[in-house]
C-alpha positions in Angstrom: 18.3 5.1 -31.6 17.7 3.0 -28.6 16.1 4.2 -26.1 16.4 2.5 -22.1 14.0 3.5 -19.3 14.9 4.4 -15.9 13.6 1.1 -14.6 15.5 -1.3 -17.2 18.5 0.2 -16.1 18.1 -0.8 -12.5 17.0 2.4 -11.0 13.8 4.0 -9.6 11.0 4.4 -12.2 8.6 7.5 -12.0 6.3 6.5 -10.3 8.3 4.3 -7.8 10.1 7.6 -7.4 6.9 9.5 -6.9 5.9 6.7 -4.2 8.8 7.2 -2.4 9.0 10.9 -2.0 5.2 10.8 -0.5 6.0 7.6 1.6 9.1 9.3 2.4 7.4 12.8 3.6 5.1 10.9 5.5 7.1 9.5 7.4 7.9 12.5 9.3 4.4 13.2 9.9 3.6 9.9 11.0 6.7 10.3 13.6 5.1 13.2 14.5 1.8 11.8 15.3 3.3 9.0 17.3 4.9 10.9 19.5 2.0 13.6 19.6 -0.5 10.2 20.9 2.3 9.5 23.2 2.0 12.7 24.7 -1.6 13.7 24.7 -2.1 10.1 26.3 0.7 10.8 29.1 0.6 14.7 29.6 -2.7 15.0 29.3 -6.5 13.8 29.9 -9.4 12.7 27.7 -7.0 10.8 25.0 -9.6 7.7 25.0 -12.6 9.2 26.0 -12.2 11.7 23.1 -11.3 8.7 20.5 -14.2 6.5 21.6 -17.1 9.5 21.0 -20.0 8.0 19.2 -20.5 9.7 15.8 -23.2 8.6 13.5 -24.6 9.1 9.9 -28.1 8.7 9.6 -30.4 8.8 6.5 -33.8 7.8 7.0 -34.6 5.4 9.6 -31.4 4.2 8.2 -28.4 5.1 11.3 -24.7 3.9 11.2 -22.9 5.0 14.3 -19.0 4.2 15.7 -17.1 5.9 18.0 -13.9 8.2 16.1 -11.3 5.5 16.5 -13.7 2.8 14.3 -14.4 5.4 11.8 -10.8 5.7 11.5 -9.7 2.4 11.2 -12.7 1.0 9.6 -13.7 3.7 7.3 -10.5 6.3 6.3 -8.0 3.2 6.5 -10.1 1.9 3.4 -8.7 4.6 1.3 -5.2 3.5 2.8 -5.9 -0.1 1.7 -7.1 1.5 -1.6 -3.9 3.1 -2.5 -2.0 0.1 -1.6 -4.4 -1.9 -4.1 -3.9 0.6 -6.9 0.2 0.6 -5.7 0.1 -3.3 -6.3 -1.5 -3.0 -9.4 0.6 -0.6 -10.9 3.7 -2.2 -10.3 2.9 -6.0 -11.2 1.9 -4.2 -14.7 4.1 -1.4 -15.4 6.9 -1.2 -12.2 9.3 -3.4 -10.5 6.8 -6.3 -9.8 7.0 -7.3 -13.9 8.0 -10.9 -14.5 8.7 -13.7 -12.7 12.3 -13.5 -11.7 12.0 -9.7 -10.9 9.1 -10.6 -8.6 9.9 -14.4 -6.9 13.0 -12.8 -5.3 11.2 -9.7 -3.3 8.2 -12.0 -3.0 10.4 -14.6 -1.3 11.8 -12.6 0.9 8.6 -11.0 2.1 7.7 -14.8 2.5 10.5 -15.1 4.7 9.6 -11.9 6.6 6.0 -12.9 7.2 6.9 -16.7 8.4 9.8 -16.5 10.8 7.9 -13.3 12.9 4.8 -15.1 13.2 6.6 -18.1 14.3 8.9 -16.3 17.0 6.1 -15.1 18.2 4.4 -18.0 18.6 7.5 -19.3 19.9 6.7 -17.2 23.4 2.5 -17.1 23.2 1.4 -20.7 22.0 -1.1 -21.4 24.1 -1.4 -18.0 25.8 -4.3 -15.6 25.4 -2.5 -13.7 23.0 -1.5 -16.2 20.8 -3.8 -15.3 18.4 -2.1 -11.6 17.7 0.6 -13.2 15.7 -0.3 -10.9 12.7 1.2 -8.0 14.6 4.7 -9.1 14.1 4.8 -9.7 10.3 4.2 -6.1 9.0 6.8 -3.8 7.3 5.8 0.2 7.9 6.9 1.1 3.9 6.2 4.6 5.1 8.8 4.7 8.5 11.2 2.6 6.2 11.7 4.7 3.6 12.1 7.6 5.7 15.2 5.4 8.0 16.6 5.1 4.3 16.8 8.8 4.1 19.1 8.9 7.5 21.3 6.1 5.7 22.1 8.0 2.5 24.5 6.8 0.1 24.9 3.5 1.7 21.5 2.9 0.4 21.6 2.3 -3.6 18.2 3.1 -5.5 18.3 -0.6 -6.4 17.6 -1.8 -2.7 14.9 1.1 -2.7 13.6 -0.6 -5.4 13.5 -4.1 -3.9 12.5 -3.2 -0.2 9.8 -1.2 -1.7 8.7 -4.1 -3.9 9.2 -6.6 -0.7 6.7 -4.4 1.3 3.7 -4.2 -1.3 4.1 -8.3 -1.1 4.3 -8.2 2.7 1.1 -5.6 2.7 -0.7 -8.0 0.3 0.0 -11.1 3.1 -0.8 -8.7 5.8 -4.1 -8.3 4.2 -4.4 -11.2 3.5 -4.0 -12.3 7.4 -6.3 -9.9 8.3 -8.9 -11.0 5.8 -8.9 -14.8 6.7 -7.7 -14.5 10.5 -9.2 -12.0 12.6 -12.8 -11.7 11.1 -15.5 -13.7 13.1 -19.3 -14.3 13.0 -19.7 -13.6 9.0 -22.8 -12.5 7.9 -23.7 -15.2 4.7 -25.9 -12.3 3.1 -24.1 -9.5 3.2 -21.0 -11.4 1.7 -23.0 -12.4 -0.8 -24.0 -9.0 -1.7 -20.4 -7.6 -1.3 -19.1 -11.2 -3.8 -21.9 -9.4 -6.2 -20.7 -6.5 -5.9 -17.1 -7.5 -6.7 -18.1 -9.2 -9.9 -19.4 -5.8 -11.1 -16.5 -3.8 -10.6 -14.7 -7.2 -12.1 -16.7 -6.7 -15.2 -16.2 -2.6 -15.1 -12.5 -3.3 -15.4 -12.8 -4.2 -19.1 -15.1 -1.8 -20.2 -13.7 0.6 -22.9 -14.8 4.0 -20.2 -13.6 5.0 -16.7 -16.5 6.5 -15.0 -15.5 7.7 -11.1 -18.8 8.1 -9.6 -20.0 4.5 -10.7 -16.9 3.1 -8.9 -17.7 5.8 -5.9 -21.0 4.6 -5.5 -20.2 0.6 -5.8 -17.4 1.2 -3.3 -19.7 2.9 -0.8 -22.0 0.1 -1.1 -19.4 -2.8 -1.1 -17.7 -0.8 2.2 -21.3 -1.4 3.8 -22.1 -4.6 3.2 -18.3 -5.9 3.6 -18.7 -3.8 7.3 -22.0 -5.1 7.7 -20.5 -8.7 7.1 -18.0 -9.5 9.5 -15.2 -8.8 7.2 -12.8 -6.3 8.0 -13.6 -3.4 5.5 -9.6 -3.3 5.0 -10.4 -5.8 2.0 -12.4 -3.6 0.2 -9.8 -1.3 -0.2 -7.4 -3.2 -2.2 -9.2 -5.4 -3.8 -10.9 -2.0 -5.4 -6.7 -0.7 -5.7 -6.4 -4.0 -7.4 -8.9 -4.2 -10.4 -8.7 -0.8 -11.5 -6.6 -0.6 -14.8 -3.4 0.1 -15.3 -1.7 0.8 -18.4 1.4 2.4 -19.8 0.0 5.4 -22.6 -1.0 3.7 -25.6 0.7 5.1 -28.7 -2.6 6.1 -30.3 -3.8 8.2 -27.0 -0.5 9.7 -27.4 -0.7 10.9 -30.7 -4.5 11.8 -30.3 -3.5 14.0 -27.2 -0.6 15.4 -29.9 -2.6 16.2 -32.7 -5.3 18.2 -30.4 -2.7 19.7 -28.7 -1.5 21.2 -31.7 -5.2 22.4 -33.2 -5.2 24.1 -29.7 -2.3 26.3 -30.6 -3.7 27.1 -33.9 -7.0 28.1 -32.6 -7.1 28.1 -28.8 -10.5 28.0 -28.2 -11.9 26.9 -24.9 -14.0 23.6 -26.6 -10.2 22.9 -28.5 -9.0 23.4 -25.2 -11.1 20.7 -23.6 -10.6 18.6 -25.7 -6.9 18.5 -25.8 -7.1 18.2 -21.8 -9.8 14.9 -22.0 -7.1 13.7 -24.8 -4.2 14.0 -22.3 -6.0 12.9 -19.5 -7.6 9.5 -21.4 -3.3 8.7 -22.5 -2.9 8.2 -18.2 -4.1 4.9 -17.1 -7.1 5.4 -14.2 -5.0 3.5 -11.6 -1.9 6.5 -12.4 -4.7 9.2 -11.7 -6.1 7.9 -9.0 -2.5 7.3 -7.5 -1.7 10.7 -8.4 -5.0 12.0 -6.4 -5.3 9.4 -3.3 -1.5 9.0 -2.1 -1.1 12.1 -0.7 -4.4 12.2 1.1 -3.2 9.4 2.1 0.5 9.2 3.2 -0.3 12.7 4.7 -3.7 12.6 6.8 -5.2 9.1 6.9 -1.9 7.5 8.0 -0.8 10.4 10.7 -4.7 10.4 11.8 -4.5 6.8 12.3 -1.4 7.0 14.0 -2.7 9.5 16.4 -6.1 7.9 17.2 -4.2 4.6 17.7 -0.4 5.0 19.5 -1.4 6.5 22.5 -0.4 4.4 25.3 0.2 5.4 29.3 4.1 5.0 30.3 4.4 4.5 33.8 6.9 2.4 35.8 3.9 -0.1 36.6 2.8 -0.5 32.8 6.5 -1.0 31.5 7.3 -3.1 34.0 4.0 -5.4 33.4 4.9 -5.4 29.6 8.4 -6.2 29.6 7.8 -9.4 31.4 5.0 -9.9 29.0 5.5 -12.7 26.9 2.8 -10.4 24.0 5.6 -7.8 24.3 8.5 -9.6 23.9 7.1 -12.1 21.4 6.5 -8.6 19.2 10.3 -7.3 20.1 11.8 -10.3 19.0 9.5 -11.1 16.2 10.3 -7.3 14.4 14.0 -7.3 15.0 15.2 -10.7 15.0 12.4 -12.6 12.8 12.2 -9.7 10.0 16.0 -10.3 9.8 16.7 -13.6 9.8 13.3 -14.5 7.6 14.5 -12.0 4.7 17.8 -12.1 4.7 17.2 -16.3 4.3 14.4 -15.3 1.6 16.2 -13.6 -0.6 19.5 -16.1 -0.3 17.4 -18.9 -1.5 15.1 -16.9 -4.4 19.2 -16.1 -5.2 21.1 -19.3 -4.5 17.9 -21.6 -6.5 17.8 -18.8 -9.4 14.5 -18.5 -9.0 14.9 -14.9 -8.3 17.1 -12.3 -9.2 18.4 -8.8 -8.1 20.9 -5.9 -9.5 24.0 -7.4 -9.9 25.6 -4.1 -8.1 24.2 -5.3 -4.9 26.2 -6.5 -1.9 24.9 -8.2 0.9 25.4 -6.0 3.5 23.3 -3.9 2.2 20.8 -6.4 1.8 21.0 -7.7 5.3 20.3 -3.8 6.2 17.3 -3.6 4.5 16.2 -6.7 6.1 17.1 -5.1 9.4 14.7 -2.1 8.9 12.1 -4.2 7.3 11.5 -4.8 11.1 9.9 -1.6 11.8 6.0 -2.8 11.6 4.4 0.2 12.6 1.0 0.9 10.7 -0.6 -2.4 9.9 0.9 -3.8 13.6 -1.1 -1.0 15.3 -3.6 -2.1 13.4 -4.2 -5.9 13.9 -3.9 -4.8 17.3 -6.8 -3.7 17.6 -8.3 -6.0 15.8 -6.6 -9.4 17.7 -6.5 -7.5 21.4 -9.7 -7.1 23.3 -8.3 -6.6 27.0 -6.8 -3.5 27.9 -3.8 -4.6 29.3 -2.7 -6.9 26.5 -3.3 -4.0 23.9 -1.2 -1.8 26.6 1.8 -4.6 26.0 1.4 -4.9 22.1 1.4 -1.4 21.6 4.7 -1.2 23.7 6.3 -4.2 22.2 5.3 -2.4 18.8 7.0 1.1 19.9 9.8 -0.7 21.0 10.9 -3.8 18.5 10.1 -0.9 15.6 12.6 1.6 17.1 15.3 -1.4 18.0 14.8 -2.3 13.9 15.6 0.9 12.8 18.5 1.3 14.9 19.7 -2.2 14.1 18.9 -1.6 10.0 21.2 1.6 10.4 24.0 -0.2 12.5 24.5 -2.8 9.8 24.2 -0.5 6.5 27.1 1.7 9.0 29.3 -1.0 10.0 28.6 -3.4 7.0 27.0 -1.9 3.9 29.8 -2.0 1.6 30.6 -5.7 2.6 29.6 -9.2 1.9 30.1 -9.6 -2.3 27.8 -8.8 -4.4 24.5 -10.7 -4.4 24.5 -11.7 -8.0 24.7 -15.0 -7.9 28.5 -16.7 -9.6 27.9 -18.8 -12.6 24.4 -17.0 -13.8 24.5 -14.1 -16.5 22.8 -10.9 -15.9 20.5 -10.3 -18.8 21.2 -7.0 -20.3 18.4 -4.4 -20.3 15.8 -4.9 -22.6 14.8 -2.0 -25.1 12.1 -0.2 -24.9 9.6 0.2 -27.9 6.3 2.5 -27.9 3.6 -0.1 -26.9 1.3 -0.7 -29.9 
């Protein structure tokens, strides 16, 4: 008997499904945060005096101090870059990233999603001080979007969950990416070095035949500190440790092995039979699956919300909306998340799908496509973030962070308008004239 997985039917796998719910419940938390930043920083006092308190580790002569908000962003939001590595990995090797067609037409699209932003924005700062915080506009909050999708419901298939969710690990790896090469100055040539070292060991771990956690634990540490030391954001060190930790489906032999000592247990369940069955069970689960398994939550549910928190607060007054929406920062961001996200992914994924490069389930129709576009706009996390990292002066980190606020809440509402008015409309997206390969079979891997 044949057997088809979840996946090569054109619905959520396992662990896309598991993704999703944690990204999903997040969401609310993070809303929560927002709007708990928005109101410590307007109600009441101490909101950035609290968040820039010095706090420092010191061992030996040794001392490493930042105030909260760095250790926030520079430390915790490692493990957040982490799980977006290990989130990358999984799917390019197991998930919905696997081959080239399934992958050129989210990839595309993201492609889309990153350019047209950057170059709306442009559009109003070229030449302006803030023409270098371009990187704000091209992010997708997976996190925010996937809760939005909830409000939708039914008009949302699990097959456009599967492809916005693949579209926003490739716009997180170009967000990264951005970060990496544009907004890190005055590189320190031996501390890279150290950190490129570092790198090839953990490259060279990857295909040993063991997983051992506290050797990776104690390169990481080490990499995190001579990556901060170097200039580089720390961000990188997150996923490129996500991305060279293994990922595997169970091999048929780990299976059986975990069988056969599962059953001695029952015979004679003894606490060394017992043991052993566990390490069996556990060794059948790829690292990057455990580690998924242990990290997300941690971080969907307290690094993200903390960030949030440390990071949204921003004083509403009359004088400070007024200065930003005459900004051109602000509006540069507005326009950018609504129309650019939009436009750039919708026009994306019509060429991957009109050259055949790409392809998507035949069952979708384009306006519900052009609605995911829509709330792809909500850049929330990763904008907050290069915000801080492009924006020195006050005032202009006062009109991102409103522009951010604001084009992210217009993208939701516009994403749910469309799937409302339009979602059962435009044809499917399959393109006319090109078959849709049936489902491969799945077979135990050897």
């Amino acid at each position: 008997m044949t057997v088809t997985t979840i996946a090569e039917r054109g619905d959520l796998s396992r662990a896309a499904r598991d993704f999703l719910r944690t990204e999903s419940g997040s969401a609310v938390l993070l809303l929560t945060a927002a709007v708990l930043a928005l109101a410590w920083a307007n109600l009441f006092s101490g909101y950035e005096s609290f968040w820039h308190t010095e706090f420092a580790l010191t061992f030996g002569s040794m001392e490493l101090s930042m105030d909260l908000r760095h250790w926030v962003n520079d430390g915790l939001m490692v493990l957040f870059f982490f799980s977006v590595g290990l989130e990358i990995s999984r799917e390019m090797v197991l998930g919905e990233l696997r081959g080239a067609r399934a992958l050129a037409a989210p990839a595309i699209a993201a492609l889309g999603g990153l350019t047209v932003p950057a170059l709306l924005f442009l559009a109003f700062n070229a030449g302006g001080p803030a023409a270098g915080a371009w990187g704000i506009a091209i992010s997708t909050d997976t996190a925010v979007v996937i809760g939005v999708l909830a409000l939708v419901g039914p008009r949302c298939p699990d097959q456009l969950r599967v492809f916005l969710l693949a579209l926003a690990i490739v716009d997180d790896i170009g967000a990264v990416a951005a970060i990496a090469i544009f907004y890190t100055d005055d590189v320190q040539v031996t501390s890279l070095v150290v950190s490129v070292v570092l790198f090839a060991a953990l490259l060279g771990l990857r295909f040993a035949p063991f997983w051992r956690t506290p050797i990776y634990v104690f390169i990481g540490v080490v990499m995190w500190l001579a990556v901060l030391d170097s200039g580089v954001h720390p961000s990188v060190v997150g996923v490129v440790m996500g991305l060279l930790v293994n990922a595997y489906a169970p091999r048929l032999r780990d299976v059986m092995r975990a069988q056969v000592l599962g059953s001695s247990f029952l015979l004679d369940p003894s606490p060394e039979r017992a043991m052993a069955a566990q390490a069996a069970v556990t060794e059948a689960v790829s690292p990057n699956e455990r580690l998924q398994l242990r990290i997300q939550p941690w971080s969907s549910y307290v690094i993200v919300p903390l960030f949030v928190l440390a990071n949204a607060g921003v004083v509403l007054t009359g004088e400070t909306l007024a200065t930003a929406f005459t900004s051109p920062l602000t509006w540069g961001i507005i326009i950018g998340l609504t129309v650019g996200k939009l436009v750039g992914v919708t026009a994306g994924t019509w060429v991957a799908l009109r050259t055949g490069l790409g392809r998507v389930p035949d069952t979708l129709r384009w306006g519900q496509l052009i609605g995911g576009a829509g709330l792809a706009g909500i850049g929330f996390t990763v904008a907050l973030f290069v915000t801080e990292l492009a924006l020195e002066d006050e005032q202009l980190v006062t009109d991102a962070k409103i522009g951010i606020l604001a084009g992210s809440i217009l993208a939701a509402l516009i994403g749910w308008l469309i799937f409302r008015l339009a979602g059962e409309r435009g044809g499917q997206c399959a393109p006319s004239g090109l078959p849709v390969l049936p489902p491969r079979p799945w077979r135990p891997p050897a």
